[in-house]
C-alpha positions in Angstrom: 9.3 7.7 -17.2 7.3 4.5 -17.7 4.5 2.7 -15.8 6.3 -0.1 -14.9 8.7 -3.3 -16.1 4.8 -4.8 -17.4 3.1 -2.6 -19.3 0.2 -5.4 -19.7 -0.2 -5.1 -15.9 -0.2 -2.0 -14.9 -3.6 -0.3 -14.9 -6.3 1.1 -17.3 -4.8 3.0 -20.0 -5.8 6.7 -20.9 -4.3 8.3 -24.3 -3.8 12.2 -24.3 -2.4 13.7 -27.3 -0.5 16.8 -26.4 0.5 19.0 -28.8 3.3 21.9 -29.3 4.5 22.9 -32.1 5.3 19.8 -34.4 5.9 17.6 -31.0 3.5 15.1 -30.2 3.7 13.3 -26.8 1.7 9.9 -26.4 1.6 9.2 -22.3 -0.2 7.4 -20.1 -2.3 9.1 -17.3 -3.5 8.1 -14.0 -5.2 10.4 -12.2 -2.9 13.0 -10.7 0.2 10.7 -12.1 1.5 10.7 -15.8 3.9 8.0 -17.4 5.6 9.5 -20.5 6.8 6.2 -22.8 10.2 7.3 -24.5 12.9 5.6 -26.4 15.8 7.7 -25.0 16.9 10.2 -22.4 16.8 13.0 -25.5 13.4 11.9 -26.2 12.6 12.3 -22.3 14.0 16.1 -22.0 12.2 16.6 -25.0 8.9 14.9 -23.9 9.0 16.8 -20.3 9.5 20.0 -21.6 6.4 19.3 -24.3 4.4 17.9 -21.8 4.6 21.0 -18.9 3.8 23.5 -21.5 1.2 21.4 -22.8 0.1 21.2 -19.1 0.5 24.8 -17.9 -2.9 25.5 -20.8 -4.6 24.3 -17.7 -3.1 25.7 -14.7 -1.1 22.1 -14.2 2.4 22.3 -12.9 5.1 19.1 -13.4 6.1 18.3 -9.7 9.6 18.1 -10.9 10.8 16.4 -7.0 9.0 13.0 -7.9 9.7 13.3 -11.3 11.9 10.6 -11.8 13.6 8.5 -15.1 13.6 4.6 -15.0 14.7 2.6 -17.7 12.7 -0.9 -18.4 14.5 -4.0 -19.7 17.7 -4.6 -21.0 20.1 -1.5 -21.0 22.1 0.8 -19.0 20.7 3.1 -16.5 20.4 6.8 -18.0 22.1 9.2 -16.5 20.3 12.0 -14.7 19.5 15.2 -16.8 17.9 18.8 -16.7 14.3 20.3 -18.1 14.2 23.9 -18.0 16.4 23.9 -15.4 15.1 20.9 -13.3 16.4 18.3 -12.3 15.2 14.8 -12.9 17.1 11.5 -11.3 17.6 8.5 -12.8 16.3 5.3 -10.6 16.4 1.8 -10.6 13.2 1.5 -8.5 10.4 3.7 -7.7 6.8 3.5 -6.2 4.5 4.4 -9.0 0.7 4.0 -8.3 1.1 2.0 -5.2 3.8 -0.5 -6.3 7.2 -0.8 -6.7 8.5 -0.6 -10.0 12.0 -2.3 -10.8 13.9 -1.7 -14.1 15.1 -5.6 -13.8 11.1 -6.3 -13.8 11.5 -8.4 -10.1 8.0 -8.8 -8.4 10.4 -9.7 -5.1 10.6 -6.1 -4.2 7.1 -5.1 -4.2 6.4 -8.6 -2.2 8.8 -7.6 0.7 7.1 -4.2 0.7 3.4 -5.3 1.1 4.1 -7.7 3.2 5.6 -5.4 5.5 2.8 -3.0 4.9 0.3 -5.3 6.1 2.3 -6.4 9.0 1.8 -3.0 10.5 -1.7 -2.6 9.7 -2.3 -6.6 11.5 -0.3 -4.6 14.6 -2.6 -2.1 14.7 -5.5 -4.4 15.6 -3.5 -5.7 18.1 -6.8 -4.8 20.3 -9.3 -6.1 18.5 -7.4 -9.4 17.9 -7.8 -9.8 21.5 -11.1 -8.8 22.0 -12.9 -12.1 24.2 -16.4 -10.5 23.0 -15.9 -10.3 19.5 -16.5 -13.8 17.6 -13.5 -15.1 15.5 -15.9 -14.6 12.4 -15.7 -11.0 12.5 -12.3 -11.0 13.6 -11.8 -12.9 9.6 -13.6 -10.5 8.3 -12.0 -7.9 9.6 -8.2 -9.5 8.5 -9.8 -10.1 4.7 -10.9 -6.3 4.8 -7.9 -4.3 6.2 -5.1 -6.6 6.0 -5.5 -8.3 3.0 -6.2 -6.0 0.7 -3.2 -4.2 1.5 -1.6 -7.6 1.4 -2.6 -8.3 -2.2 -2.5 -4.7 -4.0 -1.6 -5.1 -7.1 -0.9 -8.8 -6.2 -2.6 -9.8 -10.4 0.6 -8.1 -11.4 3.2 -9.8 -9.4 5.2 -13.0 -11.4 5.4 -15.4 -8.0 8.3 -17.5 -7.5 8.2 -20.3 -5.0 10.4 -18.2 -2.4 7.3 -15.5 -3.0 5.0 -17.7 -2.3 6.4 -19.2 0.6 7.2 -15.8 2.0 3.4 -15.0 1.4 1.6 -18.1 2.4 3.5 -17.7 5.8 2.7 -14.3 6.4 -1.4 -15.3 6.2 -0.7 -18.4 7.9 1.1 -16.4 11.0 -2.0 -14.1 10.7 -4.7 -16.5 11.2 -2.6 -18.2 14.0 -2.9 -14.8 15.5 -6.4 -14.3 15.4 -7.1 -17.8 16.8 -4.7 -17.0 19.7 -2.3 -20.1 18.4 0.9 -20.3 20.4 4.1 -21.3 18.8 4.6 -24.5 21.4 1.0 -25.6 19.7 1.5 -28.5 17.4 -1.3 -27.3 15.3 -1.1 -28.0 11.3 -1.7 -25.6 8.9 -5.2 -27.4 7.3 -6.7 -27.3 10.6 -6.4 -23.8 11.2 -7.6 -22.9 7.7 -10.7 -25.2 7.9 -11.5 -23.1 11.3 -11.1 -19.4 9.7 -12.3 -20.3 6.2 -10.2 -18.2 4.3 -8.9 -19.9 1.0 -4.9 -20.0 0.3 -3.6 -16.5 -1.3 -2.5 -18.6 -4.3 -5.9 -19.3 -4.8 -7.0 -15.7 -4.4 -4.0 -13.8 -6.9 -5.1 -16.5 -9.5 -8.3 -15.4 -9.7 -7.2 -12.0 -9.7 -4.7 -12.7 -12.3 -7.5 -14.4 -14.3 -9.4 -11.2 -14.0 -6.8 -8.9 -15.0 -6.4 -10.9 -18.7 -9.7 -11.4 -19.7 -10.2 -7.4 -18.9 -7.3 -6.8 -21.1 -7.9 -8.9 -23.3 -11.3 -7.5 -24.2 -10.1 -4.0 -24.5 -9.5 -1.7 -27.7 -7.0 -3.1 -29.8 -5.3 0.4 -30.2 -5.1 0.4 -26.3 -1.1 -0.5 -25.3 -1.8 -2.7 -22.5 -3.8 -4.7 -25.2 -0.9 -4.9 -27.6 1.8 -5.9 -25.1 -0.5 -8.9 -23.9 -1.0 -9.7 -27.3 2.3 -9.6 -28.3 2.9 -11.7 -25.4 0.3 -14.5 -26.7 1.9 -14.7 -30.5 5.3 -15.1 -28.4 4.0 -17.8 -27.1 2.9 -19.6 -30.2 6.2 -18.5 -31.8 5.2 -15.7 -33.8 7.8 -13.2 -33.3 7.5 -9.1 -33.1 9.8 -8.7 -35.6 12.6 -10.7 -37.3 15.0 -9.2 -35.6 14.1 -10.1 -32.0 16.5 -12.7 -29.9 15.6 -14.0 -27.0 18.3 -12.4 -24.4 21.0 -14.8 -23.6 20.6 -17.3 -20.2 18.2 -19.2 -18.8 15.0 -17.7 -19.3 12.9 -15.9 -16.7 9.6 -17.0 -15.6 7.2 -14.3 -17.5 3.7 -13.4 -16.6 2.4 -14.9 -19.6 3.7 -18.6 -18.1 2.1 -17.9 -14.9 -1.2 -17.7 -16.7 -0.5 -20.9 -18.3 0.1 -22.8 -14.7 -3.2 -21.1 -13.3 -5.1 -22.4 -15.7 -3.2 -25.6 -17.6 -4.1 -24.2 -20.5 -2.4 -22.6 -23.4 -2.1 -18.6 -23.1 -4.1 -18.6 -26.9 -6.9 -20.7 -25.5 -7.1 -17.9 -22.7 -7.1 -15.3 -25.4 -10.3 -17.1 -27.5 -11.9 -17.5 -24.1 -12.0 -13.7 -23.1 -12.7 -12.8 -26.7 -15.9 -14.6 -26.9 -17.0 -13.2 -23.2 -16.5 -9.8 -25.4 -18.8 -10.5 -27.7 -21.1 -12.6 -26.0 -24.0 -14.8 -27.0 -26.0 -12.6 -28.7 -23.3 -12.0 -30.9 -22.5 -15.0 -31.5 -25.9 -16.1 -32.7 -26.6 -13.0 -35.0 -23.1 -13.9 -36.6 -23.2 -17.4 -36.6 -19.8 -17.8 -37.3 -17.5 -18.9 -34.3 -15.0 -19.1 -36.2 -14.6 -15.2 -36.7 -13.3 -15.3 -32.9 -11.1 -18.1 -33.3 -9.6 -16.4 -36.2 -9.2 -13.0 -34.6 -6.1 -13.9 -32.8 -4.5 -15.1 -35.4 -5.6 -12.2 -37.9 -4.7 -9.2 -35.8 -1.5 -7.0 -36.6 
């Protein structure tokens, strides 16, 4: 099992350590959900079979049914196996925590899904959308409160093409055309109608939320793995390579989440890095070190 095709953006990290015997399981856990990060179906069986005895110490019980295997990356799909005499599916896609989780690491999926999502809850207010009484500023408010943020869950996540953004931008531009009672037959243009219901574009809005999601990263634990992946993501970027025997995979190269940080902010993913570093530290620290260059060093330093 594994969180998802970006480790560096999905969710806050929690270590466990269970142990049985001379196994050792490192996992990630969310709540009620657990993501167990293996390098092979044997190591999954293995894992699994650690993991529910581990678990059964505290009255927990594996719900084998949504237990499911993925692989992440490159690869073939595992086949489906048996723990203790369940047994677990391989998948190509799953919902995990909300989102849809590919094993090609497409966003395009989980688009398509929340933008269908949304479209029921923006049917369900089909009464309050035409309420006479009710002024259009509420009637915002309410689309930015129950529509939106089902809209853009996860949305800091997502590596946009421009068919995703389309796709997106006209979703919340046939929203707001709904809410201001805009017939089709109306030659209307799109600046007009977002100057009336104030809302910002929802590139606007996942940038900053993408922003967000870095600089919180960024300033976590260097033993946490989200940390590491975004990281190793940043030395990419300046060349530095995991290891000496990584290759790039062959064809044209995807866009990456990394290069979508670089378009939001025209600036080089390390400059990002030294940014959130120093909001770690923060003044204080700064001026009781006096040495700035201990930040701008750190990137370059850590292994």
């Amino acid at each position: 099992m594994c969180p998802g095709p970006c480790p560096v953006l999905r969710g806050h990290r929690l270590d466990t350590s269970a142990h049985d015997g001379a196994a050792r399981n490192r996992c990630l856990v969310y709540a009620d959900d657990t993501a167990l990060l293996v390098g092979s179906p044997t190591d999954a069986v293995a894992g699994l079979s650690s993991f529910g005895r581990a678990a059964s110490t505290f009255g927990l019980q594996i719900s084998w049914p949504k237990t499911k295997l993925q692989n992440i990356g490159s690869g073939t799909q595992p086949p489906a196996f048996s723990v203790d005499g369940n047994s677990v599916d391989s998948v190509s896609s799953l919902v995990y925590l909300g989102s849809v989780q590919t094993s090609d690491g497409h966003s395009r999926p989980d688009i398509n899904r929340r933008i269908g999502l949304a479209s029921s809850v923006m049917s369900s207010l089909c009464a309050i959308r035409n309420e006479r009484h009710l002024p259009i500023a509420t009637k915002v408010r309410i689309y930015s409160t129950l529509v939106q943020s089902v809209l853009l869950y996860a949305s800091e996540t997502w590596t946009l093409h421009s068919s995703d953004t389309a796709k997106l931008m006209a979703f919340h531009m046939r929203c707001q055309r709904q809410i201001l009672h805009i017939k089709w037959h109306q030659f209307i243009r799109n600046d007009e109608v977002e100057a009336t219901t104030g809302l910002p574009p929802l590139c606007e809005l996942i940038s900053r939320r993408r922003n967000g999601l870095f600089g919180h990263v960024a300033r976590l634990q260097k033993d946490v793995p989200t940390h590491k992946v975004l990281r190793s993501c940043v030395y990419l970027s300046l060349g530095r390579l995991p290891d000496r025997t990584w290759r790039r995979r062959p064809g044209r190269p995807r866009s990456r989440c990394i290069d979508r940080f670089r378009m939001d902010n025209t600036a080089p993913p390390a400059d990002l890095w030294k940014r959130a570093i120093r909001r770690r530290y923060g003044p204080r620290w700064l001026r009781n070190n006096n040495n700035n260059n201990m930040i701008t060093s750190a990137l370059y330093s850590d292994k």
